[in-house]
N, C-alpha and C positions, 0 to 999 in steps of 0.2 A: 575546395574552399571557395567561399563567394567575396568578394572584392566588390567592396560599397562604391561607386560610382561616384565622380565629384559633383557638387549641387551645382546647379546650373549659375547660382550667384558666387562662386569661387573666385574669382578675382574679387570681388567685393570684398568677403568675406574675409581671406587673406592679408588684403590692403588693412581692413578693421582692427583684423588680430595683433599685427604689428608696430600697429600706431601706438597698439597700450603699452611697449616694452614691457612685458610681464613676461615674455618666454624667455626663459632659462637667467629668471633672477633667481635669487635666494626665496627658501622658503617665510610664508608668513603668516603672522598667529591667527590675522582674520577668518584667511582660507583653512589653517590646521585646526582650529577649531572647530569649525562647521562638518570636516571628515570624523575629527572624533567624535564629535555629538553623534552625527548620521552612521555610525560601526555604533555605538552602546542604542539606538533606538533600532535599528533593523537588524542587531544581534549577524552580523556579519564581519569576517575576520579585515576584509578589504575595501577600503574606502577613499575613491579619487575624486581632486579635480582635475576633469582631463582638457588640454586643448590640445584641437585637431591641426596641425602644421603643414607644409604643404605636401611631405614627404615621411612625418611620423607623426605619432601624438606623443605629448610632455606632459609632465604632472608637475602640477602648482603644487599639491596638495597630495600625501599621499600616506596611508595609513596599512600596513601590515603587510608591505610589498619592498625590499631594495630599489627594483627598477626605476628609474625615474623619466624613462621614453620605451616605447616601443613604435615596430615600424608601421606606417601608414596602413600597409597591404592585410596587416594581422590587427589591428584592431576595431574592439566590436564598436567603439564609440564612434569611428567613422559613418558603420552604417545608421548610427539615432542623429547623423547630423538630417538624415531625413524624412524624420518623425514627429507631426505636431506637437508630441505629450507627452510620451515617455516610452521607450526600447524593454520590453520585461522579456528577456529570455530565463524561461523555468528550469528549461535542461538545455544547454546548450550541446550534450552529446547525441542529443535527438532530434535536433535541428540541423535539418540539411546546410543552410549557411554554416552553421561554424563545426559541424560534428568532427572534422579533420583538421581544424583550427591548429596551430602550434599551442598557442595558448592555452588549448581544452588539454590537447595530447598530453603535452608537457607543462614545465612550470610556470605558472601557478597553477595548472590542474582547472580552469574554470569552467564549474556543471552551472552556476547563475548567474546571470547580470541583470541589471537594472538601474538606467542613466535616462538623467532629465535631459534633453537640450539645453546648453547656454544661450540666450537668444536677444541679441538687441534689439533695441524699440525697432532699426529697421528690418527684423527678420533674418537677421545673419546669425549664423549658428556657429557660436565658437569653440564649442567641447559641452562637458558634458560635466555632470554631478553623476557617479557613478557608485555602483556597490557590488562586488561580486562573493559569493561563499564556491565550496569546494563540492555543496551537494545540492543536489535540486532541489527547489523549495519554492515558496508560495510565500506572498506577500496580503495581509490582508486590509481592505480598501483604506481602514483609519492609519496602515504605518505609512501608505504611498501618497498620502495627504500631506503627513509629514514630511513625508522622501520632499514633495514638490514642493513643499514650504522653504525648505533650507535651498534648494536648487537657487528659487529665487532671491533668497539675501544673497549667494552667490554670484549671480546678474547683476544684482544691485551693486556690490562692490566694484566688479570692472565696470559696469555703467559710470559709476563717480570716478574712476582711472581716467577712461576715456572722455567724458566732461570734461575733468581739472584738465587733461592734457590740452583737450579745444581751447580751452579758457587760457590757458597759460602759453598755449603756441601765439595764439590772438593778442595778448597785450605785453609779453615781451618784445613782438616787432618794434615799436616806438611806444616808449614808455613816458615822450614828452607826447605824445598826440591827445588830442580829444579824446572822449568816453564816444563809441561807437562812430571815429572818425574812421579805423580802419576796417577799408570793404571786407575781408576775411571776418575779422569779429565781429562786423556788421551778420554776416552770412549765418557764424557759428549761433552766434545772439538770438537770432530771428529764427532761424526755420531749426535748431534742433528738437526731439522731442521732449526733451526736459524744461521746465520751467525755468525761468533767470529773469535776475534782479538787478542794476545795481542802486544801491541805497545809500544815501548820506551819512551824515555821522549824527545826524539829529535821528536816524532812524524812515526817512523821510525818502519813500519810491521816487529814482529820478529816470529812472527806465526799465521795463520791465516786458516782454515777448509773450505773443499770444499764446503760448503754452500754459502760461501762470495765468492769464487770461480766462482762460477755458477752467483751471483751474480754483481759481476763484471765483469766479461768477461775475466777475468785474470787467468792466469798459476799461481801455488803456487810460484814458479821459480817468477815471474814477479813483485809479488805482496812484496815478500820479497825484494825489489829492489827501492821498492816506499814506499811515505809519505802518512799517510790519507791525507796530504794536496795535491798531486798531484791529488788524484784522486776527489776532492771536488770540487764541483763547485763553481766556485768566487763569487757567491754573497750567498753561503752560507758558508764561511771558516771565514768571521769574528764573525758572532755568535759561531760557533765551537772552535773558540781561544778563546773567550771570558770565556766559559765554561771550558777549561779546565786549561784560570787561577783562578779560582774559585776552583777549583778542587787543583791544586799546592800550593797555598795560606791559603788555610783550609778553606775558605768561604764554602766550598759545599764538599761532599763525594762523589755525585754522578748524574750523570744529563743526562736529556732525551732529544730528539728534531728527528726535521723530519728534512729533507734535500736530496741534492742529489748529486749521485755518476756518475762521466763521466766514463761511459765504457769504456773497452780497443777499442768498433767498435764508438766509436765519441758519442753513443747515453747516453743518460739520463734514469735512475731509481732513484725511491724517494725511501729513506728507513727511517725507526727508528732509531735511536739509541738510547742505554744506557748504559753513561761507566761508572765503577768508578776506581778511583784510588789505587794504593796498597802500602803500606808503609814496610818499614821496619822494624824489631823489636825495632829501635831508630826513630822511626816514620817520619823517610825521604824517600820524594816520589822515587818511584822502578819503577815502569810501568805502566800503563793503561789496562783494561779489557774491551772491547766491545762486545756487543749483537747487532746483527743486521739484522730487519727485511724486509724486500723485499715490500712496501708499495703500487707502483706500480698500481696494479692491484682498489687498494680501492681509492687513487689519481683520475682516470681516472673515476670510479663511480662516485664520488665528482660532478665531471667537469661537468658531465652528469645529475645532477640532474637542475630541475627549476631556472629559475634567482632566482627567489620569495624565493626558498628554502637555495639558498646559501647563499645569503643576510640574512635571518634570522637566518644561525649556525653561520655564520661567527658573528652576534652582539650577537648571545648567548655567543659564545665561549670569544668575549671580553670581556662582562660585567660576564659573571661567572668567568670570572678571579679578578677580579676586587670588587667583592662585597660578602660578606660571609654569612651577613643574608638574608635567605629566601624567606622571603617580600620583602626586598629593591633588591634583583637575578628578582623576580617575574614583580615588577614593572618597571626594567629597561628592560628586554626584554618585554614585552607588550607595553611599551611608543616607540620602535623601531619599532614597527608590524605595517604594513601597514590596520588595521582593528581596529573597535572598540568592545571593553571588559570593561565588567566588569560584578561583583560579587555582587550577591542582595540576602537578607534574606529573611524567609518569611514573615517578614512583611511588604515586597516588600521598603525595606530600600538599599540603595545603600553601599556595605562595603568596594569597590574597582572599579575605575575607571583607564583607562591607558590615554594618552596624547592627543589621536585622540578625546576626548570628547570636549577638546578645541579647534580645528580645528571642531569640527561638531555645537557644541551649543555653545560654543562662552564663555564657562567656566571655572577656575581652576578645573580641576580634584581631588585636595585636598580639594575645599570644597564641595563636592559632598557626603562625604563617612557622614552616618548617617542622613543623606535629602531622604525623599520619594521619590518615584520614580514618583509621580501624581504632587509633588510640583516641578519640574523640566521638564519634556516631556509637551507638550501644550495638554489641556483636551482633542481633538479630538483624538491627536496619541496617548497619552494614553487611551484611549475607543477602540482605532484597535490594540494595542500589550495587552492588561488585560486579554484576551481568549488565548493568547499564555504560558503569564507568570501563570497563574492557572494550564494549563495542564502541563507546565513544576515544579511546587510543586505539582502534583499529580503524577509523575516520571516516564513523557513522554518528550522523544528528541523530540522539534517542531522545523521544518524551518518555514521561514514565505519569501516570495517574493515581493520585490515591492515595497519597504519601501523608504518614503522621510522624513528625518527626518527634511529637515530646508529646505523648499518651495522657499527661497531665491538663498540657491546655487543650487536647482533642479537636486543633485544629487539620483541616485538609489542605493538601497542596498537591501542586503538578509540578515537574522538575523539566529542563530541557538540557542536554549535556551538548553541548556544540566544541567541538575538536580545533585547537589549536595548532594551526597548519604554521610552519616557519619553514621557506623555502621547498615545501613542497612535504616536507615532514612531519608527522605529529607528537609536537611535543608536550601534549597536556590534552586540557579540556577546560570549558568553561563551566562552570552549575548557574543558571537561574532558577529560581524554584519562586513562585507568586503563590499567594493565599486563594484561595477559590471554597474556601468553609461556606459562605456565605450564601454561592452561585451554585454548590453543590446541594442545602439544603433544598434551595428552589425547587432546582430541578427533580431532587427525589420526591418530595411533594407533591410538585405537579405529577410526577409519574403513580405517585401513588392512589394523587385522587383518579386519573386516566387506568385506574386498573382495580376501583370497585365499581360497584351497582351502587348508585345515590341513593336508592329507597332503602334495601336489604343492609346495605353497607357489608356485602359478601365481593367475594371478587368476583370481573364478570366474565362476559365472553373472551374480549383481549387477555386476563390475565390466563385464564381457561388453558388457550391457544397454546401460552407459553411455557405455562405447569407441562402439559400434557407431551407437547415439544420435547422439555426437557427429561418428563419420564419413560418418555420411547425410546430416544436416547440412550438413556443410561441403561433401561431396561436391556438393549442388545448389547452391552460390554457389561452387565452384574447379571446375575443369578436372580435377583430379587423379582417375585414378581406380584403385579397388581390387579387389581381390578376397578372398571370403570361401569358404574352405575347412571342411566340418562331417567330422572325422573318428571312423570308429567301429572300434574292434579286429577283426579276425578270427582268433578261437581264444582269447581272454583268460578267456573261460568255462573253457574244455579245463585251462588253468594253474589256476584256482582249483578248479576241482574234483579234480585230479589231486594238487596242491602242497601246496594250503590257502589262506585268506585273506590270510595274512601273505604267502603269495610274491606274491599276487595284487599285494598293498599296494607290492610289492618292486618289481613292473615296472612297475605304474601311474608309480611316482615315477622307474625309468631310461626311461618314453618319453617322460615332459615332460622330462628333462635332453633323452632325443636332438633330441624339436623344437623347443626352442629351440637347439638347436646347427644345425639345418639352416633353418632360418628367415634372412633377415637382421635385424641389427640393432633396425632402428625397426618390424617388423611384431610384432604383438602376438598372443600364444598362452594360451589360459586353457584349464581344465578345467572342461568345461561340467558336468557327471554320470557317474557310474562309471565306464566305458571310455570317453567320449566327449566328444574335444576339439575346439575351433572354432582356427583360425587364421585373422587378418585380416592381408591384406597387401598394401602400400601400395604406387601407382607400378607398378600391374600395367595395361598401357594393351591387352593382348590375350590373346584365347583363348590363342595358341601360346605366351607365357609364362609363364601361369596351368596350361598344361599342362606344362610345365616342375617348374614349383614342384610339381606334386600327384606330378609322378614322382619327383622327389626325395624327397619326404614318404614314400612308398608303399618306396620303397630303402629309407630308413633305417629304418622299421618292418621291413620284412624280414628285416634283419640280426640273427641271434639279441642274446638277451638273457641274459647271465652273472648266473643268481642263485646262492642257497649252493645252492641245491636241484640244481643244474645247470643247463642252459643250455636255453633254451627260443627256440622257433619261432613267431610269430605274423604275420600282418601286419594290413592296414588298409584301407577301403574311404573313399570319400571323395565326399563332392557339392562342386560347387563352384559359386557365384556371382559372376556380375561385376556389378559398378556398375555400374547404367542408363547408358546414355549420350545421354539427354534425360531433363528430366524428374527428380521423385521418388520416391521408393519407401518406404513402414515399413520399419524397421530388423527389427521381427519377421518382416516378410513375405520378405525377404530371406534371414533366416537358416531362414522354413521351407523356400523353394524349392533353399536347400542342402544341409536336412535329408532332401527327397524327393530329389533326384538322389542321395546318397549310399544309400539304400535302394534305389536302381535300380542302381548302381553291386554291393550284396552280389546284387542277383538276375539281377546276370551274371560272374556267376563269384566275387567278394570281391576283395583286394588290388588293386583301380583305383579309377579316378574315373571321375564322368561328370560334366558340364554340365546344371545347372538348365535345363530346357525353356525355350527363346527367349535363350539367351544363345550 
């Protein structure tokens, strides 16, 4: 086992950590919410905030785990305190740093991780935003956009810890002194890298540090000269007034919000705020304090993320406002998710359903919870998901592809079963199942056009390949055998140079009509290249039938062909090959030994066939 090495700024860093007093308080809803958002978006059972201590790491935050520390020497977040970006371990049992891990060994069992750095404006790394599952897995680039989005409100919040605490260590010294009389809140004031204000009661800059400086676009001169309200944007200065009679009134001490600031050059930045007010020793309001951070940059990420993804922070971020317990947080983001979830024990009992169960089965979702899961699905689709739901309690991630759950709306879905690990146990599984009707037609469309001839509208060479594939194949595990005919024009040149390309075009597409009219049914006929088409055909058990079939082929090419141009003469030469009849053969090698007898066939005379040498 590898032992992450301490960062070279460790005394900093340490000093940092402990200034915030956050290790070993109580939990809180800021941090427990951003681990349960980040477990329902990266579909992972464990989800930390970790900070790295001088001797263990402690969790602020912690989601589907008891532990609430492990030791320094065993944890994986020590070694992302030295990673610009982010720690992605896929299998951590195949990774020499932790293959011998306790952690991997034993419990929790960890095969994944994946933790941002917590990282202050000065580079100090105090833990991490972490997520770990029980199996290896892959993260794909739009969920670690997100992973890194949440990291950062993460940051942000102890960033404002540590702020308020500067701010509040600085003006409890002497609470009769001047505003920036003392050299410490002098210090904190001026060189942090957050912006700071302090402001009148008329709303009126009476000092403010070149961070808000750079931030605004303004000269200290300039800013001293204006309102926050000038420089606020109208549609956000009435929630901002709102606050701060809450603040003047005693409803509130202190309050946060995003918004934005118009530059001194015309343009827009989002920032944070958080002010609180300052009384004086007869507890009548004196001024205002503002922190304020430059948001900007993590805004523009936002923007950038999926519709899919914004729509689901944005109904997190309402209903976690909005709801406190757990369950009922849990329930109202999954009944907004465009996917069906839910939560089955193992005695495959259903313990949680979300809303889409009544849009798919036509059910309350509330009475679903403690009904089997066989007295609810129809016996057939529960007989094709009971091999999925088994290996998901034996604590395998199954996909499953292809799913119609209700034959009436003939929608498609894919399902993903993820196992509920508790202390190392599986006691259930999760179902998400998403619609994919839409991306599945796509895709069979496009495959479909990717596997005719545009002119002919037969199938072409690709689809050929795969026919053929498939009949060699089967051909050596069934009885059944075929034959494959390689047909080439004789005289299609004469027409195209005679006619032109367009007649040429003209009878290419009436001899794929006449061969599949002289073919039967289930034998399949593609347009291999230019004049030259293959027919495969099935239940052909002898030479004398197969000669049959090529003499009928060889008639109907005969038969003139009615274009505008007139009527033209052509016929057709032909190899044929039969299915081995022991044994297997390449599908290519077959179709060459058709393609040589059909060249023996033009160098005795054209309009016949001959037989692939040994059949």
């Amino acid at each position: 086992m590898l032992i992450a090495p301490h960062p070279t700024n460790e005394e900093a860093r340490l000093r940092l950590l402990r200034s915030l007093e956050v290790l070993d308080t109580p939990p809180e809803e800021d941090f427990d919410r951003i681990t349960r958002v980040c477990a329902q978006l990266l579909h992972v059972p464990i989800t930390l905030v970790s900070l790295v201590d001088e001797n263990r790491q402690w969790f602020k935050s912690r989601i589907g785990i008891e532990l609430c520390e492990t030791s320094r020497d065993i944890a994986f977040c020590a070694h992302a305190l030295h990673v610009p970006d982010i720690l992605l371990i896929e299998d951590a049992a195949r990774d020499p740093r932790f293959s011998d891990n306790p952690l991997v060994l034993g419990a929790p069992h960890i095969r994944f991780y994946a933790g941002v750095p917590l990282r202050s404006d000065e580079g100090l790394v105090l833990g991490t935003l972490c997520a770990l599952d029980t199996t290896p897995r892959e993260l794909p680039p739009e969920a670690l956009a997100a992973f890194k989005d949440l990291a950062k409100v993460v940051e942000r919040d102890l960033l404002h810890r540590s702020a308020a605490q500067d701010m509040r260590v600085a003006w409890e010294g002497d609470r009769q002194a001047k505003v920036l009389s003392e050299s410490r809140f002098a210090l904190v004031f001026q060189q942090t890298p957050s912006g700071k204000a302090i402001v009148d009661l008329q709303g009126r800059f009476n000092a403010v540090n070149p961070k808000l400086c750079d931030i605004t676009g303004y000269s200290e001169e300039a800013l001293l000269k204006l309102t926050f309200a000038d420089i606020t944007h109208p549609d956000d200065l009435e929630k901002d007034l709102l606050h701060v009679a809450d603040l003047l009134f005693g409803r509130n001490t202190t309050y946060a919000m995003e918004k934005r600031y118009i530059r001194r050059d015309g343009s827009l930045v989002w920032v944070e705020i958080n002010v609180s007010l300052v009384r004086t020793e007869r507890g009548e309001p004196d001024h205002f304090i503002a922190v304020i951070l430059d948001i900007t940059d993590r805004k523009r990420g936002e923007e950038a993320l999926h519709d899919y993804q914004e729509e689901l922070e944005r109904k997190v971020a309402e209903r976690t406002r909005e709801l406190t317990a757990s369950r009922e947080t849990l329930q109202a983001i999954a009944d907004n998710m465009p996917i069906l979830i839910a939560h089955i024990d193992r005695d495959l009992r259903y313990l949680f359903n979300n809303e889409v169960y009544r849009q798919v089965f036509g059910v309350d979702p509330a009475t679903l919870r403690g009904k089997y899961v066989k007295d609810v699905l129809a016996p057939e689709l529960f007989a094709e998901l009971l091999p999925n739901f088994q290996r998901a309690l034996d604590g395998e991630r199954v996909v499953h592809d292809g799913l119609i759950y209700n034959p009436e709306q003939g929608r498609i879905w894919t399902a993903t079963y993820v196992p509920d690990l508790r202390n190392g146990d599986v006691v259930g599984f999760y179902v998400m199942s998403q619609d994919v009707t839409d991306r599945t037609r796509v895709e069979r469309n496009l495959r479909d056009k990717a596997m005719l001839d545009p002119l002919t509208e037969l199938p072409n060479r690709r689809a050929l390949h795969e026919h053929l594939e498939h009949t060699v194949s089967s051909a050596a595990h069934s009885p059944e055998p075929f034959a494959l005919f390689f047909l080439d024009l004789d005289g299609f040149k004469a027409v195209n140079d005679e006619h032109g390309h367009d007649a040429g075009d003209e009878l290419l597409k009436q001899v794929a009509v006449r061969l599949e009219q002289t073919v039967r049914k289930g034998d399949f006929v593609c347009r291999l290249a230019g004049d030259e088409f293959v027919v495969v055909a099935h239940g052909v058990p002898s030479p004398e039938i197969a000669g049959r079939i090529a003499e009928n082929l060889c008639e109907a090419i005969a038969t003139p062909f009615a274009l505008r141009q007139g009527a033209v003469k052509i016929g057709t030469s032909l190899g044929i090959a039969l299915s081995p009849a022991a044994g297997s053969i390449a599908a290519a090698t077959l179709l060459t030994h058709a393609d040589n007898a059909m060249y023996e066939a033009k160098r005795r005379g054209r309009n016949g066939y001959r037989f692939a040498v040994g059949d």
